[in-house]
C-alpha positions in Angstrom: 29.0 -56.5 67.3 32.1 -53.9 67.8 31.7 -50.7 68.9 30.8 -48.0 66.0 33.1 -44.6 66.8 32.8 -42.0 64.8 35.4 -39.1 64.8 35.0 -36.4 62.4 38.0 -34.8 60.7 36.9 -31.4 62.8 36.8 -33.7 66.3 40.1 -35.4 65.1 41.7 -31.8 64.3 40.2 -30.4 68.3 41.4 -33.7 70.0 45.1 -33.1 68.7 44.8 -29.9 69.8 43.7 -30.8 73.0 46.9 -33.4 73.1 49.2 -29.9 72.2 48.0 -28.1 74.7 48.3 -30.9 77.1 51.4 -31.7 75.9 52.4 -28.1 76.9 50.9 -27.7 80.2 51.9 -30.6 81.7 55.4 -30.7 79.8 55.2 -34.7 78.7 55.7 -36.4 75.5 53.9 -35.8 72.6 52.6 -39.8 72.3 51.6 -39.5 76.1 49.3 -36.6 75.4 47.8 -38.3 73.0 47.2 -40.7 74.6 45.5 -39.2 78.0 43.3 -37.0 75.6 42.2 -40.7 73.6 42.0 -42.2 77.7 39.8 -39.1 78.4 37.3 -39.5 75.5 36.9 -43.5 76.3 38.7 -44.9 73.8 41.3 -47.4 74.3 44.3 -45.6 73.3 45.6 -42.8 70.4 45.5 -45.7 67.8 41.9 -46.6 68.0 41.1 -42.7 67.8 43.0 -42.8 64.4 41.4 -45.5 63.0 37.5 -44.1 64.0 38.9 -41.1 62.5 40.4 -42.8 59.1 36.9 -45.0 59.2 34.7 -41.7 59.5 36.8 -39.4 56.2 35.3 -42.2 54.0 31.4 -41.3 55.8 31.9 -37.8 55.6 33.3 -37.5 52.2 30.1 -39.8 51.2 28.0 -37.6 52.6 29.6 -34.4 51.4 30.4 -35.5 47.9 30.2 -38.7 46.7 26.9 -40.7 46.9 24.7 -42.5 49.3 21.5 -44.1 48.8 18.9 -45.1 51.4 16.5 -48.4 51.1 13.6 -49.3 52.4 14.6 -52.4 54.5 12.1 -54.8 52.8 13.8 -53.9 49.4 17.3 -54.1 50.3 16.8 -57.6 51.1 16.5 -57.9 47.2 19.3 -55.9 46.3 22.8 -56.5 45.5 24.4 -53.9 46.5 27.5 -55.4 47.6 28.3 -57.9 45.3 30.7 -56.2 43.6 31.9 -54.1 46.5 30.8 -50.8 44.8 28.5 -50.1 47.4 28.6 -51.0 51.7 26.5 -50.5 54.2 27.5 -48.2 56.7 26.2 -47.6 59.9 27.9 -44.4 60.5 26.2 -42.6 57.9 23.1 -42.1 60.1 25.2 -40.0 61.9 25.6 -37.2 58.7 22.5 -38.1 57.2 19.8 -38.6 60.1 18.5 -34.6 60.3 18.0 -34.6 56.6 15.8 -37.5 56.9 14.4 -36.5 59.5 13.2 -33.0 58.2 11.8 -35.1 55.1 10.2 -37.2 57.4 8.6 -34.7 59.6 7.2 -32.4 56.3 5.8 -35.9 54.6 2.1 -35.5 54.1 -0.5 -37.5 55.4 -4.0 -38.7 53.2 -5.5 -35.6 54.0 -2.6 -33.7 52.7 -1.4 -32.5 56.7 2.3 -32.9 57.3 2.9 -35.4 60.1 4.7 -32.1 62.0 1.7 -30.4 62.1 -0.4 -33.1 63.7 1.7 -34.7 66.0 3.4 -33.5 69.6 7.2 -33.2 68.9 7.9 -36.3 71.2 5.3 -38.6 69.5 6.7 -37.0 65.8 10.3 -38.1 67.4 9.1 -41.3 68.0 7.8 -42.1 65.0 10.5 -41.1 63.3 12.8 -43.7 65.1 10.4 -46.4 64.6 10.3 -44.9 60.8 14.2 -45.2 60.4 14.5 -48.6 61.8 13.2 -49.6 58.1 15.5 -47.4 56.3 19.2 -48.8 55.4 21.7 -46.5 54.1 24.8 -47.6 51.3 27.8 -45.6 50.7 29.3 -45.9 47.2 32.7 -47.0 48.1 34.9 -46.0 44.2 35.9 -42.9 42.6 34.0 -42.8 39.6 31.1 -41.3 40.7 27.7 -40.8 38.5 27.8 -37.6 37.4 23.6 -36.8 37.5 20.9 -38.0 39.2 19.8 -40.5 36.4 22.9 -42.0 36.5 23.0 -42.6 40.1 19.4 -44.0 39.5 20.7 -46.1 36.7 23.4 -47.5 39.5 20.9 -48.5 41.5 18.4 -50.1 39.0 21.4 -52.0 37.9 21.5 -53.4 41.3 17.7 -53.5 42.4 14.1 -54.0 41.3 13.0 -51.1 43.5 13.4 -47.7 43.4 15.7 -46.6 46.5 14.0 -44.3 48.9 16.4 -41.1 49.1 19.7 -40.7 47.0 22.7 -38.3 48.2 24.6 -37.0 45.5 27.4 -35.0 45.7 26.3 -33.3 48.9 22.6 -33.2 47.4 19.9 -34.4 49.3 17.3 -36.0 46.4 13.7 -37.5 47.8 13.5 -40.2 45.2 9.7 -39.9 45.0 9.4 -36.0 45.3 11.8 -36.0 42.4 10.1 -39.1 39.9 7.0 -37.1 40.7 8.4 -33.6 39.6 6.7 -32.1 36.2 8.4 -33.9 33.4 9.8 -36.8 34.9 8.5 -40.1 34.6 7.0 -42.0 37.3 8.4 -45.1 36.5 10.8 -46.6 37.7 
């Protein structure tokens, strides 16, 4: 398994800034500023920043306004999500998505109706939550054509699976796919 970097378009903006001012103070070449600054932040070289950068738009433009959709690992055995290509698995989106889940995750409700927040120590509700998002695999929608409502996102994914996905991003929304099938009005059913 390769190494998973992830540079956002903000680091990527601060690191060639970095290179400028290096670039500068030093009074070397352009390329060999770039260089030290991708030497200094343990990457290989300038190119391999790029290319974590160029890998990490397509996360953060998921996550910000496209759509994402999070399974349960048991039920995205069953699913097809990438037979067509319209949808990949991508590790990187933990890295946008994980205090979202998280916060979901830590206000869930327990049988007696307590959230799991309230009766557990912040390490042990930390814990949990890893063991929790071990089970949880998230999909990026890779084209352009994105669904323009919730239904149709949910349509996408029925298309593609027997079960209902667990959380759906949309446009930058965060949706809890059971608080929302359970809202007044809206049917249960999947």
């Amino acid at each position: 398994m390769s190494d998973i970097y992830i540079v956002t378009a903000k680091n990527f903006e601060q690191f060639k800034q970095r290179a400028r001012k290096l670039k500068q103070s030093e009074k070397i070449p352009h390329h060999e500023a770039l260089e030290r600054v991708a030497k200094s932040l343990n990457f290989e070289n300038w190119h391999q920043v790029t290319v974590a950068a160029a890998e990490t738009e397509a996360v953060e433009n998921a996550h910000r306004s496209g759509l994402i959709i999070a399974l349960d690992v048991k039920d995205a055995s069953e699913y097809d999500f990438e037979r067509d290509g319209a949808f990949v698995e991508d590790l990187r989106l933990w890295r946008f998505c994980e205090a979202e889940l998280f916060d979901d995750y830590r206000l869930s409700r327990d049988d007696d109706g307590r959230t799991f927040e309230s009766t557990s120590t912040k390490e042990a509700l930390l814990e949990d939550f890893q063991t929790y998002s071990m089970n949880v695999i998230l999909y990026r929608y890779t084209r352009n054509d994105f669904p323009s409502s919730v239904e149709d996102a949910f349509d996408m994914s029925r298309e593609r699976c027997f079960f209902a996905p667990l959380y759906v991003w949309l446009k930058g929304r965060f949706i809890s796919v059971f608080d929302y099938l359970s809202e007044d009005g809206k049917s249960m059913r999947w």
